[in-house]
C-alpha positions, 0 to 999 in steps of 0.5 A, a space after each residue: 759494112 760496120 754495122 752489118 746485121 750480117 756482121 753482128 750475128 757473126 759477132 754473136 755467133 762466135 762469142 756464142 761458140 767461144 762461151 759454149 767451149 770456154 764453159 765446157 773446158 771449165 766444167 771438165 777441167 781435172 784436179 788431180 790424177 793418178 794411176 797404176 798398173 794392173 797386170 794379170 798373169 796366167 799360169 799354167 793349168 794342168 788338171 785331170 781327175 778321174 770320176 770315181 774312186 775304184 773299179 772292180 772286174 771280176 771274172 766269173 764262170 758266168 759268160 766264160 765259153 767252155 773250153 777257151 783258156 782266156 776269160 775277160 770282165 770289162 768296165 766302162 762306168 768310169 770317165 778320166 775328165 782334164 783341163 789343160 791350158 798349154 799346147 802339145 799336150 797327152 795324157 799318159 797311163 801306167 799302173 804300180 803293179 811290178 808284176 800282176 798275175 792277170 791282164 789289165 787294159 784300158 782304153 779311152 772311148 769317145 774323148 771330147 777332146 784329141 785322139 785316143 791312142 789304141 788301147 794299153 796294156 798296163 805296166 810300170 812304164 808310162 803309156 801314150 792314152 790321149 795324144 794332141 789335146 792341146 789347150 782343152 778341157 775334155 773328157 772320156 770314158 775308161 774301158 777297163 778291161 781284165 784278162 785272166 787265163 784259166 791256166 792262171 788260177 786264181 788270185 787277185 791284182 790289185 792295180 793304182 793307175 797313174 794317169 800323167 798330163 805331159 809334153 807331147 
């Protein structure tokens, strides 16, 4: 069976492959190489703001029931927004005013993210305001509410409210 037909296309066949692999470890064959490493590093992000500047309540004879000592104003145009990347996270309040002659009260309404604690009554110490946020960005709307006792007079309270991204 030397000269087997069968034989020579095997033959063929083979050279055929060995070619076909020969060329295309020729044809891929590399000259120089090099590398480095790139390593990408994220810290942590901790930002919250509140959407604007200032907010005034002013208590007027209008809608104060006669007779009642206590008068109220409330806002709600204001929203505390935040972006937080580590876990066990809240939100803090707590105004600078040492000793205000009026009440003043916040209370976050319908937040995207984690639980709103019951609503706070400002003072210099540091109130729980968000509580579970997590790793989120989010947002909530600010319900300021004033409280003034006519037996108080009158007089203005000038509050810079503090709102503090902490471990929780």
């Amino acid at each position: 069976m030397p000269g087997s037909p069968y034989k020579k296309a095997l033959t063929l066949a083979l050279l055929t492959l060995s070619l076909s692999v020969f060329w295309q470890a020729a044809s891929a064959q590399v000259y120089g190489s090099d590398f480095h490493t790139v390593t990408v590093t994220v810290a942590t992000i901790t930002d919250i703001q509140v959407s604007s500047g200032s907010v005034n309540l002013t208590i007027t004879g209008a809608g104060v029931p006669a007779g009642q000592d206590q008068m109220t104003a409330v806002d709600q145009t204001t929203n505390l927004l935040w972006g937080v990347n580590s876990a066990n996270r809240k939100v803090t309040v707590n105004t600078n005013l040492v000793a205000p002659q009026f009440t003043l009260k916040v209370l976050a309404l319908n937040p995207t993210q984690g639980t709103a604690a019951p609503e706070v009554t400002l003072s210099t110490t540091a109130n729980d305001f968000l509580l579970n946020m997590g790793r989120s960005t989010g947002t909530c709307t600010l319900k300021f509410t004033g409280i003034a006792m006519a037996s108080e007079g009158t007089g203005t309270d000038s509050h810079t409210i503090t709102f503090t991204v902490s471990t929780q």
